[in-house]
N, C-alpha and C positions, 0 to 999 in steps of 0.2 A: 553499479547503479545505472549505466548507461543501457541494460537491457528492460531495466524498471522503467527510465524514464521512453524507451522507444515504446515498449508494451503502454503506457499511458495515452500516447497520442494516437496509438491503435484505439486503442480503448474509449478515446473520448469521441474519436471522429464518429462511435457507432451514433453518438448520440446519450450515452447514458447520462443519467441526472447524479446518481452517486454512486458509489464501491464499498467494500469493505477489505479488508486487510487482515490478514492474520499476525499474529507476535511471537509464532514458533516456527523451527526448523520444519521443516516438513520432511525430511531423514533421520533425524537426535529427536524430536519433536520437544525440544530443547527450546526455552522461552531465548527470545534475542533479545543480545543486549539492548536498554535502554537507551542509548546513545545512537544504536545503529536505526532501532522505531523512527526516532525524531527525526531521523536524518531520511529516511524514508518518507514519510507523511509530510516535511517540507519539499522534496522534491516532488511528491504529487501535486504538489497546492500549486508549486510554482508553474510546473508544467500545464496545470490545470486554467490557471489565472492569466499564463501565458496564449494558450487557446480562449479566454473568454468565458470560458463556461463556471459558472459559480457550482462547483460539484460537492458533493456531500459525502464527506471521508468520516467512513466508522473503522474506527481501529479494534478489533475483538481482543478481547486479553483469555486465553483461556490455557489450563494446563492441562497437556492431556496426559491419560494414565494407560499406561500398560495394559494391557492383563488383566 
């Protein structure tokens, strides 16, 4: 999580107003656990709310298919 939460404050210092996130592996293209999303999209917020910036988190849910 600490390379999530450094890529965040790169990310905000450009300026952006919001992100979006993806919910699969991008190698398995395997959805991630539940547990580990939330745990993710609160360390954006905080990182986020920590810098000041009211940023707008879209979380995509998608499954992708093979083939």
């Amino acid at each position: 999580m600490q390379g999530l939460k450094m890529n965040m404050r790169r990310i905000l210092a450009t300026g952006v107003a919001g992100i979006n996130i993806e919910d699969s592996d991008p190698k398995t293209n395997e959805l991630l656990p539940l547990d580990l999303q939330v745990e993710r999209i609160s360390l954006i917020r905080k990182v986020a709310d920590k810098a000041g910036v009211r940023l707008f988190i879209t979380a995509l849910i998608f499954k992708k298919q093979c083939c």
